[in-house]
PAKOLRO-774663 format. One record per residue (C-alpha): x, y, z. Coordinates in pm, whole numbers, plus 50000, padded with zeros to 5 digits. Last residue first. Layout:
BEGIN
> c1 / c2 / c3
> X / Y / Z
...
// end
This chain:
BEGIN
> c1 / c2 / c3
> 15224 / 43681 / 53509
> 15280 / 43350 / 53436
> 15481 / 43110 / 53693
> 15156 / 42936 / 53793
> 15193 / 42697 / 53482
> 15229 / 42420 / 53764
> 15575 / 42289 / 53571
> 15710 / 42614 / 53604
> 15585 / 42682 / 53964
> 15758 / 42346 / 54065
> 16086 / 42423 / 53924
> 16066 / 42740 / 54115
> 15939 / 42589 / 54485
> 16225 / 42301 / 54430
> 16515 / 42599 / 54371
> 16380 / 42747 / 54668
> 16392 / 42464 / 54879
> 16750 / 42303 / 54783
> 16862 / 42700 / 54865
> 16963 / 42911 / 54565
> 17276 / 43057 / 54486
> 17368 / 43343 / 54266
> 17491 / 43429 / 53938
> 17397 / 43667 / 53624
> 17220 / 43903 / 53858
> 17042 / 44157 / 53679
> 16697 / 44095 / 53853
> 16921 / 44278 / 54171
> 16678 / 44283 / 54487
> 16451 / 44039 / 54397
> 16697 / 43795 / 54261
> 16918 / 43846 / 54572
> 16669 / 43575 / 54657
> 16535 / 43601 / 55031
> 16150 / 43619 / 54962
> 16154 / 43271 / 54790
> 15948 / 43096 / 54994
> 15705 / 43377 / 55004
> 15620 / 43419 / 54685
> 15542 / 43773 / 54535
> 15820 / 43828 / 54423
> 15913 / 43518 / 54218
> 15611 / 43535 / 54056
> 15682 / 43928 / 53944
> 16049 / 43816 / 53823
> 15870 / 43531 / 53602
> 15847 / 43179 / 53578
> 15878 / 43109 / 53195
> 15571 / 42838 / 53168
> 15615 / 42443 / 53081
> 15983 / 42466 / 53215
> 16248 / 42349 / 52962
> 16408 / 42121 / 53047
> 16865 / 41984 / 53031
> 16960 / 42291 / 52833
> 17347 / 42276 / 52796
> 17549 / 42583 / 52909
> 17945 / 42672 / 52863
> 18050 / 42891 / 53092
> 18163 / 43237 / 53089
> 18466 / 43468 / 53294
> 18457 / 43855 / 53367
> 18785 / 43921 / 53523
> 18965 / 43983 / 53242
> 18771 / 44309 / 53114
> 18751 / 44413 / 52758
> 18454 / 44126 / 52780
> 18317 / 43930 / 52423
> 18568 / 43657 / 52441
> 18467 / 43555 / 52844
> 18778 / 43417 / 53023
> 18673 / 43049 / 53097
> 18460 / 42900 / 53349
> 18437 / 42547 / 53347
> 18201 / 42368 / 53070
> 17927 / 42180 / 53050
> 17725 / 42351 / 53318
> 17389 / 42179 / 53317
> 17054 / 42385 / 53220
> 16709 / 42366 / 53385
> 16407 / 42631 / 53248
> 16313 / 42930 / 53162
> 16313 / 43084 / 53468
> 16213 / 43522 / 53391
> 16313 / 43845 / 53363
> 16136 / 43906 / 52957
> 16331 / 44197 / 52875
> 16683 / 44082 / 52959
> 16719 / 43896 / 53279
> 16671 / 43570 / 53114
> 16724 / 43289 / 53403
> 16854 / 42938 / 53346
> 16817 / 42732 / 53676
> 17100 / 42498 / 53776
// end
C-alpha cells in the first residue's frame, strides 16, 4: 500500500504494510470509524505530490484528485507502479 499525507504537505511518502486489522479507532466519538495498524516498508526518494499526481495522465482516474482527503481508496496495479516510480525518479516534486 501507498502512505499518503493529506494534511498540509498532500503527498506519497512512501510504501507501508498493514500490520494490523481494522479496529474501532480510540480517538473517534463515532463507531464506525475504524484504524489500522501501519509499518513503513520505503520510503520514496521524493514525497510525490497532489499537483504530480494531477497532472499525470495515468493516473487521471484517482478519486485522489477529486477528494485529496481521502483516507482510503484503491489503486490499479498500473497506477500504483507509475507512483512508486515517480518517487524513486525524484519527478514527484513540485
Amino acid at each position: 500500500m501507498l502512505f499518503y499525507h493529506s494534511g498540509k504537505d498532500k503527498a506519497v511518502v512512501g510504501i507501508a504494510e498493514v500490520v494490523k486489522a481494522a479496529y474501532p479507532d480510540p480517538t473517534a466519538d463515532d463507531p464506525q470509524w475504524v484504524a489500522v495498524d501501519l509499518k513503513p516498508i520505503k520510503a520514496f526518494d521524493a514525497p510525490v505530490q497532489l499537483a504530480a499526481i494531477r497532472y499525470d495522465k495515468r493516473l487521471s482516474q484517482l478519486p485522489l484528485i477529486r477528494q485529496s482527503q481521502l483516507s482510503v481508496m484503491p489503486l490499479t496495479k498500473d497506477e500504483f507502479e507509475a507512483i512508486v516510480t515517480m518517487g524513486k525518479n525524484k519527478k514527484g516534486r513540485k
